[in-house]
KESE-31853 format. One record per residue: residue in one letter; x, y, z of N, C-alpha, C in turn. Coordinates in steps of 0.1 Angstrom, whole numbers, always signed. Example, Ala and Ser with C-alpha at 12.3 -4.5 7.8 and 13.67 -1.06 7.14 Angstrom:
<sites>
+---+-------+-------+-------+-------+-------+-------+-------+-------+-------+
: r :  n_xx :  n_yy :  n_zz : ca_xx : ca_yy : ca_zz :  c_xx :  c_yy :  c_zz :
+---+-------+-------+-------+-------+-------+-------+-------+-------+-------+
: a :  +132 :   -57 :   +78 :  +123 :   -45 :   +78 :  +132 :   -33 :   +78 :
: s :  +128 :   -22 :   +71 :  +137 :   -11 :   +71 :  +129 :    +0 :   +79 :
+---+-------+-------+-------+-------+-------+-------+-------+-------+-------+
</sites>
This chain:
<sites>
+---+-------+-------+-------+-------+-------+-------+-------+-------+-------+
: r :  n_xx :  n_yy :  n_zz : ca_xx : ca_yy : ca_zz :  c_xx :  c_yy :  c_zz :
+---+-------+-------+-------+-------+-------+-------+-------+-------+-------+
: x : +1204 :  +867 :  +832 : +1200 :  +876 :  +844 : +1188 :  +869 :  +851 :
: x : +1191 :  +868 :  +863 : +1178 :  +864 :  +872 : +1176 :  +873 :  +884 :
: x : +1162 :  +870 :  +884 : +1157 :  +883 :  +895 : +1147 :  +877 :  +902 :
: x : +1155 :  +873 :  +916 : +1141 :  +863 :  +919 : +1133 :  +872 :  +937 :
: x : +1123 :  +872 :  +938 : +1116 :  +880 :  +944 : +1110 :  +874 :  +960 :
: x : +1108 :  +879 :  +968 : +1104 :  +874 :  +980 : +1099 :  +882 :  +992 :
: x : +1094 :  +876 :  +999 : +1085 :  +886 : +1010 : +1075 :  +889 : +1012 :
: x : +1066 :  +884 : +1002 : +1049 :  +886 : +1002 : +1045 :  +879 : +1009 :
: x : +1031 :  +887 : +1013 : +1025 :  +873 : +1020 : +1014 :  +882 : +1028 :
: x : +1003 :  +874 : +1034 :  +989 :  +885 : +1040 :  +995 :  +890 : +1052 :
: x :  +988 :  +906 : +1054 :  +994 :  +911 : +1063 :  +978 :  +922 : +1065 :
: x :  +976 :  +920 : +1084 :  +969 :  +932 : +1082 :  +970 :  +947 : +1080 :
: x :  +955 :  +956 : +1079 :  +960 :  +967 : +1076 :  +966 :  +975 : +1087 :
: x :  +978 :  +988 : +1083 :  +988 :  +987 : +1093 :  +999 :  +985 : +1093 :
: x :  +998 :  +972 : +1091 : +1011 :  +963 : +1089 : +1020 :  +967 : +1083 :
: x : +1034 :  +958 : +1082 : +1046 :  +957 : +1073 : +1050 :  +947 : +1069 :
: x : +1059 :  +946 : +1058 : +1060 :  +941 : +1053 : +1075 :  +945 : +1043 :
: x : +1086 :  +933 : +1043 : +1096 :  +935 : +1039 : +1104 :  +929 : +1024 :
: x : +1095 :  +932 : +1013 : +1100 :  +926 :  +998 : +1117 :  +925 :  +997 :
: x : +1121 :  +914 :  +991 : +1137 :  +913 :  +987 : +1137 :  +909 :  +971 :
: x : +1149 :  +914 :  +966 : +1150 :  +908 :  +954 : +1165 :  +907 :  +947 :
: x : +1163 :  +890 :  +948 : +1179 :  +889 :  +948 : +1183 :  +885 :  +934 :
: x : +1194 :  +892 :  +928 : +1199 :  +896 :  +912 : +1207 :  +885 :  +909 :
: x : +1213 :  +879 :  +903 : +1218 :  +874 :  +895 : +1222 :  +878 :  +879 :
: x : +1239 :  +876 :  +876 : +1238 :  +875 :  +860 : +1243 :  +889 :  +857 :
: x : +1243 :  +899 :  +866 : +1249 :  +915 :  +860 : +1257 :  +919 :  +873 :
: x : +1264 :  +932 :  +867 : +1272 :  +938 :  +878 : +1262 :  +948 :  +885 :
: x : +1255 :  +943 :  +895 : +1243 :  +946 :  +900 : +1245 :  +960 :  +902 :
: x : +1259 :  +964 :  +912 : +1262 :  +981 :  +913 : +1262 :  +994 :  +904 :
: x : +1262 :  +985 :  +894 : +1258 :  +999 :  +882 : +1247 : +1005 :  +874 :
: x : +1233 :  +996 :  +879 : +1220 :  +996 :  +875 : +1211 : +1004 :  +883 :
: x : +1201 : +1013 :  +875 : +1187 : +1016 :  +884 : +1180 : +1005 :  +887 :
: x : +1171 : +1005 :  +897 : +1167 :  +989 :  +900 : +1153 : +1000 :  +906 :
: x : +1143 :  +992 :  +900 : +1129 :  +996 :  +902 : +1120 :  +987 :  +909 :
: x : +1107 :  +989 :  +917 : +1099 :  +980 :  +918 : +1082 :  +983 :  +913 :
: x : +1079 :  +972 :  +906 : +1066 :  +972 :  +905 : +1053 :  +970 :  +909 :
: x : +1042 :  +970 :  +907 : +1033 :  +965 :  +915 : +1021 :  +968 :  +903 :
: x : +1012 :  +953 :  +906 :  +998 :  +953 :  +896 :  +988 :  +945 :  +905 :
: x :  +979 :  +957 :  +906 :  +970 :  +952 :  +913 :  +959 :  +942 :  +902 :
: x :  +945 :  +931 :  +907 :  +937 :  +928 :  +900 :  +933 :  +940 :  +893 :
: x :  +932 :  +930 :  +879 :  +920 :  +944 :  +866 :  +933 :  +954 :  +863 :
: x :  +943 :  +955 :  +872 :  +948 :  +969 :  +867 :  +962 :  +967 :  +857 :
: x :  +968 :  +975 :  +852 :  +983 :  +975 :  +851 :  +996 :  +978 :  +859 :
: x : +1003 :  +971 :  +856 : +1013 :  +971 :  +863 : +1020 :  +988 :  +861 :
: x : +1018 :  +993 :  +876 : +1028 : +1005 :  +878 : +1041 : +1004 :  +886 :
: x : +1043 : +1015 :  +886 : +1062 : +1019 :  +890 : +1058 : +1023 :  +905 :
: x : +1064 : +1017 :  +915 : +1060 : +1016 :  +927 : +1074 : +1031 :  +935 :
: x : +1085 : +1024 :  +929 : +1098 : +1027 :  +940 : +1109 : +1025 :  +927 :
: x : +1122 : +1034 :  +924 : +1132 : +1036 :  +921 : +1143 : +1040 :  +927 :
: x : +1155 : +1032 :  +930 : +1168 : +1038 :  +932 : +1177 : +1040 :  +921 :
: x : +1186 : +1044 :  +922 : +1196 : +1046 :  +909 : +1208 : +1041 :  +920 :
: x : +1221 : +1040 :  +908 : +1229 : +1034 :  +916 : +1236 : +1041 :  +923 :
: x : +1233 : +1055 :  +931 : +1239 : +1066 :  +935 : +1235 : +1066 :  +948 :
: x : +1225 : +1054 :  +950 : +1215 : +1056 :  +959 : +1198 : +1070 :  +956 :
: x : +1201 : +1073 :  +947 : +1191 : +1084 :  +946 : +1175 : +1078 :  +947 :
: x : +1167 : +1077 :  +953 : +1155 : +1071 :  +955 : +1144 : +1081 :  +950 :
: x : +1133 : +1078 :  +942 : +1117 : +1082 :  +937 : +1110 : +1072 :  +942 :
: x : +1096 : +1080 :  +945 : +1082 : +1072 :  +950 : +1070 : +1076 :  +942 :
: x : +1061 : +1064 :  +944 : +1050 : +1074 :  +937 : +1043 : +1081 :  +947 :
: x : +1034 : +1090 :  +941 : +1031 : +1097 :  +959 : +1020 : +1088 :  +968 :
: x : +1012 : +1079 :  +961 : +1005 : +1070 :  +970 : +1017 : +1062 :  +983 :
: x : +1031 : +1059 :  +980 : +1039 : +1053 :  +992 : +1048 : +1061 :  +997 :
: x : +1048 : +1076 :  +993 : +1056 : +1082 : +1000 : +1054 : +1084 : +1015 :
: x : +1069 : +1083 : +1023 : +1065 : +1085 : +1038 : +1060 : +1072 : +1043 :
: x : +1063 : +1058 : +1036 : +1055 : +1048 : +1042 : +1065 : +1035 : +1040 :
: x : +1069 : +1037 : +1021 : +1078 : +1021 : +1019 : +1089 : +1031 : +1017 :
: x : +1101 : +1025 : +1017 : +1116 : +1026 : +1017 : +1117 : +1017 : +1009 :
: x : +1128 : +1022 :  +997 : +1137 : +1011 :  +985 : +1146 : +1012 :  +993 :
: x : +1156 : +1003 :  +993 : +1171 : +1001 :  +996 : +1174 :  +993 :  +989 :
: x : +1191 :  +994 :  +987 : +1196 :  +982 :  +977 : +1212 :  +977 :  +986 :
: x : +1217 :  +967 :  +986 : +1230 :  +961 :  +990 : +1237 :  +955 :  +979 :
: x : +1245 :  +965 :  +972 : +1255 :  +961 :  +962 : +1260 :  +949 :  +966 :
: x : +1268 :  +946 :  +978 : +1274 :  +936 :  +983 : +1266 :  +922 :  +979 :
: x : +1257 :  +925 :  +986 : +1246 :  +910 :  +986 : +1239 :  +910 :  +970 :
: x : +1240 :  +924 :  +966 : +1229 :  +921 :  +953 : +1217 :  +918 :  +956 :
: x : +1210 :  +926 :  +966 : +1199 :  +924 :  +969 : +1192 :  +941 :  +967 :
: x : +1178 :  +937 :  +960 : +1170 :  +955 :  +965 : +1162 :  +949 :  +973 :
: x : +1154 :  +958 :  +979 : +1145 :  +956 :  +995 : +1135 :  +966 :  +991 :
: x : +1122 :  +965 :  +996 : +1116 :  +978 :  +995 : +1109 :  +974 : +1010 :
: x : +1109 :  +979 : +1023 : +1105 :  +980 : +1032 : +1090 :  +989 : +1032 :
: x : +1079 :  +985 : +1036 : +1067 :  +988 : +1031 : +1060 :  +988 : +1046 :
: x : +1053 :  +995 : +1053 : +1044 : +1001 : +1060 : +1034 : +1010 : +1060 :
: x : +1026 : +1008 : +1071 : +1009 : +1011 : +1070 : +1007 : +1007 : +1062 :
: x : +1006 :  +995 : +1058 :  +999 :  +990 : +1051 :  +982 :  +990 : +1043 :
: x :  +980 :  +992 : +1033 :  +964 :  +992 : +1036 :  +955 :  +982 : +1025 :
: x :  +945 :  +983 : +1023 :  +943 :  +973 : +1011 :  +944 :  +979 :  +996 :
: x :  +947 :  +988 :  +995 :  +950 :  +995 :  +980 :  +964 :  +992 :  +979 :
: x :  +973 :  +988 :  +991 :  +985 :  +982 :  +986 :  +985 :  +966 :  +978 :
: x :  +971 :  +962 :  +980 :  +975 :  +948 :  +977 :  +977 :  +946 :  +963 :
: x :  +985 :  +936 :  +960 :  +987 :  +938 :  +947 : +1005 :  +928 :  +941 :
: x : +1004 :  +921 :  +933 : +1015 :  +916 :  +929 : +1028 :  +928 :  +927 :
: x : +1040 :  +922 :  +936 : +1050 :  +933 :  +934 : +1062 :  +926 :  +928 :
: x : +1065 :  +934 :  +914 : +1079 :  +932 :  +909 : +1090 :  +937 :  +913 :
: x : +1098 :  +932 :  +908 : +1114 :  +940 :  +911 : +1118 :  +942 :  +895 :
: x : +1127 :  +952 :  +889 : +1126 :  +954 :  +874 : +1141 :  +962 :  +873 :
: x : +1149 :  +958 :  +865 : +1161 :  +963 :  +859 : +1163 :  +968 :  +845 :
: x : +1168 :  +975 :  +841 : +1172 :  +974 :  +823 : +1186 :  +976 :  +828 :
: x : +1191 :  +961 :  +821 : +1204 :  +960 :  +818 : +1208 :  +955 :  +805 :
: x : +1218 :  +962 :  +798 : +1224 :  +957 :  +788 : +1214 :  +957 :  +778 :
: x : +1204 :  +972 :  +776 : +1195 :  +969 :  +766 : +1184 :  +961 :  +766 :
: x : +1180 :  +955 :  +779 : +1169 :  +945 :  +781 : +1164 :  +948 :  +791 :
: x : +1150 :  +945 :  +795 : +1142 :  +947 :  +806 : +1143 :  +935 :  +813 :
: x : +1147 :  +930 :  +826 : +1141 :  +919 :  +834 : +1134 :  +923 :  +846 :
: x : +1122 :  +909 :  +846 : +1118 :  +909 :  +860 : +1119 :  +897 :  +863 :
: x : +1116 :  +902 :  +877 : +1108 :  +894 :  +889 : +1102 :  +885 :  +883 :
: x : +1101 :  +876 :  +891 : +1085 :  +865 :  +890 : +1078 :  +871 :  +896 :
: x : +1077 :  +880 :  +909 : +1066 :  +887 :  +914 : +1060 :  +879 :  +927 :
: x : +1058 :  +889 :  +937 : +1053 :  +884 :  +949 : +1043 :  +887 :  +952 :
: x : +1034 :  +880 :  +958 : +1025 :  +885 :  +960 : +1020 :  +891 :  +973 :
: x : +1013 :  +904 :  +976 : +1011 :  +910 :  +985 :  +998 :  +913 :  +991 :
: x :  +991 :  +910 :  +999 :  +978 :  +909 : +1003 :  +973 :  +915 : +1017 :
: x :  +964 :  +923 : +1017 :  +967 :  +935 : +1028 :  +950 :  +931 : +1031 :
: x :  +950 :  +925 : +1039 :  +937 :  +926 : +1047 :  +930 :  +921 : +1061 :
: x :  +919 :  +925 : +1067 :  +915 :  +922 : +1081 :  +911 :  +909 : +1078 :
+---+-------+-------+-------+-------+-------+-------+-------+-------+-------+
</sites>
C-alpha cells in the first residue's frame, strides 16, 4: 500500500489551498480515509474523515472552512482547505486502516503565513 501526498506549500493568511492523496495497493472504495495534521512541538491530530459512504467528520477548528472529498475512480482523497490561517500550519497526512494495518502519507507540508 502506498499513499503518496501532495499540495503543500506557503500560502498567505486567507488563502487556499488544495491537499491530494493518491492510494495505491488496496481497493481504495471500501476504506475510511482520514487526514492528519502535526503541527511543530505538537502531536499529530485527526484533521478530516470520510467513510466510504461519503459520510464526512471535522474537527471543529476546520469546520465550514476545509472539505474532504474522495474519487474512487482516480483513488484519490482531497481535502480542500480555506481561510487559511497560521494555526493551520502544520505537516498534513493522509491515513487509511486497511487490512488490519495503518498506512500513511509521507506528509506535506503546509505553511500559512504573511
Amino acid at each position: 500500500v502506498q499513499l503518496q501526498a501532495s499540495g503543500g506549500g506557503l500560502v498567505q493568511p486567507g488563502g487556499s489551498l488544495r491537499l491530494s492523496c493518491k492510494a495505491s495497493g488496496i481497493n481504495f472504495r471500501l476504506y475510511t480515509l482520514r487526514w492528519y495534521r502535526q503541527a511543530p512541538g505538537k502531536e499529530r491530530d485527526i484533521v478530516a474523515t470520510i467513510t466510504n459512504d461519503g459520510t464526512t467528520e471535522y474537527t471543529d477548528s476546520v469546520k465550514g472552512r476545509f472539505t474532504i472529498g474522495r474519487d474512487n475512480v482516480r483513488r484519490t482523497l482531497y481535502l480542500q482547505m480555506n481561510s487559511l490561517t497560521p494555526e493551520d500550519t502544520a505537516i498534513y497526512y493522509c491515513n487509511v486502516d486497511a487490512r488490519g494495518t495503518t498506512y500513511w502519507g509521507q506528509g506535506t507540508q503546509v505553511t500559512v503565513s504573511s
